[in-house]
C-alpha positions, -999 to +999 in steps of 0.1 A: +546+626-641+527+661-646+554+686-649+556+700-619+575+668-607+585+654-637+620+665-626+621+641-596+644+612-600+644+601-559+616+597-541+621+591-503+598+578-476+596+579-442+585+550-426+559+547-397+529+567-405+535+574-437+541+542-458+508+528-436+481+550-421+489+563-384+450+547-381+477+513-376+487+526-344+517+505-343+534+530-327+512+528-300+532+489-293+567+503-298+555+538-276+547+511-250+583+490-251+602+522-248+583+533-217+588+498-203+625+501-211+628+536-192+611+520-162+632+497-159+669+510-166+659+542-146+633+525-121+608+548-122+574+545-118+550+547-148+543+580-154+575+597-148+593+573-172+563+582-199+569+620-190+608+616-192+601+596-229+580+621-243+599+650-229+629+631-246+610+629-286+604+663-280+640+680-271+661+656-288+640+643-315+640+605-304+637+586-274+669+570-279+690+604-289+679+616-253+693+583-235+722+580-253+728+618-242+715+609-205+723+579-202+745+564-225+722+538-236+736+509-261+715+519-289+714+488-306+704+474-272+671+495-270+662+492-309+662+457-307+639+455-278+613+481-282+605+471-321+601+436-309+562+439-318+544+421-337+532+432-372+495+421-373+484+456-375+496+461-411+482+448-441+491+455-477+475+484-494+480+471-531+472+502-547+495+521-528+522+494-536+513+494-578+517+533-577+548+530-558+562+505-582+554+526-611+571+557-597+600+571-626+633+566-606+643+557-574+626+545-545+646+553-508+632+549-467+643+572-446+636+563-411+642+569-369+639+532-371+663+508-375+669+484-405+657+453-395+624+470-380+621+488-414+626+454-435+601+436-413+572+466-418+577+465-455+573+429-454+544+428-437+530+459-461+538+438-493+567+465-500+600+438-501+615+445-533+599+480-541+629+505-523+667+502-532+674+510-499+669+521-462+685+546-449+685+540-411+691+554-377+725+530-376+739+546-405+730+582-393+757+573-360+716+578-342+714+611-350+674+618-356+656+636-383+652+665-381+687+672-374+700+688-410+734+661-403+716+633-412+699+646-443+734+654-454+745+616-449+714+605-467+729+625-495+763+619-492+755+577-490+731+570-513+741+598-542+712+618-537+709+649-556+686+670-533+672+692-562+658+659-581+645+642-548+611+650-530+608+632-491+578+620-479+571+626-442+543+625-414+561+646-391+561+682-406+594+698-381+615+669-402+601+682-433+625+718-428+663+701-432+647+683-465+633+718-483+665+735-469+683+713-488+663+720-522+641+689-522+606+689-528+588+684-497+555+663-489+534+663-457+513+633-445+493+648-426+472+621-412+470+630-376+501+611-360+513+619-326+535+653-332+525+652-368+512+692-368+543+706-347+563+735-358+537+726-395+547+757-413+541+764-450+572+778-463+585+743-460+557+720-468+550+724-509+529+695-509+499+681-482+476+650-481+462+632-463+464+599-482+497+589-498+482+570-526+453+595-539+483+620-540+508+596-561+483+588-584+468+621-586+506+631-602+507+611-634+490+624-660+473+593-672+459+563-650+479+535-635+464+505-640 
């Protein structure tokens, strides 16, 4: 790696939007499902149970952390139903996926999502085999990014030394726990939903726009 990261040993990833491009929109399916879900446990009409889901992202930093607050939603309940989408949207991006191989050290997801949504995405990206782990919203006890608790519990579960580790992220606000901490910090910033908010500088020490140019860009020689 060029020097100013040769000293990462961890390299974490969020998921959606940032391991594929938010072009995808697979979101857009599970954005769908969750509204659905709200109509239905809540019987509201369309548009108030999309206002009450996005007013919920935005103050609690999920969906689901906003129902569970509410509501007291079975979160394995909802997870399982609104990422039952299907993954035709993604296709493997094979140079992404040989520079991710390559990458000196550990490979770690970092998601909202839950495992078996993350496992399926990889899959369907051509990523099974590439990340030692995913660190999900189960094992967080559904506490979202970018609350600084479950940054700690990444840490604390998968031996992550903060100072040697450099996260990955689409949405900038979960970006701030991350360079708190003393990681390196890197902003996709590919024009998700949310992506820009709360985008401020003195967190963000690295931005692109396209994961894989940027990878590649850091070794100081060509991967083949």
């Amino acid at each position: 790696m060029r020097p100013a990261l040769s000293h990462i040993d961890t390299w974490i990833f969020d998921l959606d939007n940032t391991l594929y491009p938010a072009s995808c929109d697979l979101f857009a399916l599970i954005d769908e499902r969750m509204t659905a879900y709200i109509e239905r446990l809540l019987s509201l009409p369309f548009a108030e149970a999309r206002r009450r889901q996005k007013a919920y992202f935005v103050d609690y930093g999920t969906t689901l952390a906003g129902l569970i607050a509410d509501h007291a939603v079975d979160p394995r309940h909802f997870l399982d139903d609104v990422h039952d989408i299907d993954m035709a949207r993604l296709k493997p991006d094979l140079a992404l996926n040989a520079v991710l191989a390559n990458l000196p050290g550990r490979k770690l997801v970092f998601t909202n999502g839950n495992d078996s949504y993350a496992e399926r995405v990889l899959d369907a990206l051509g990523m099974a085999g590439i990340f030692e782990a995913v660190h999900d919203i189960h094992a967080n006890a559904y506490i979202p990014k970018p609350d600084p608790r479950c940054y700690d519990v990444l840490c604390e579960q998968l031996n992550v030394t903060p100072k040697s580790a450099l996260f990955a992220e689409d949405m900038a606000r979960n970006l701030r726990p991350a360079k708190a901490l003393g990681m390196a910090t890197l902003w996709i910033n590919n024009g998700s939903e949310h992506g820009k908010t709360d985008a401020c500088a003195s967190y963000i020490d690295y931005e692109t726009h396209d994961l894989s140019h940027w990878l590649v860009s850091q070794f100081e020689q060509e991967i083949a």
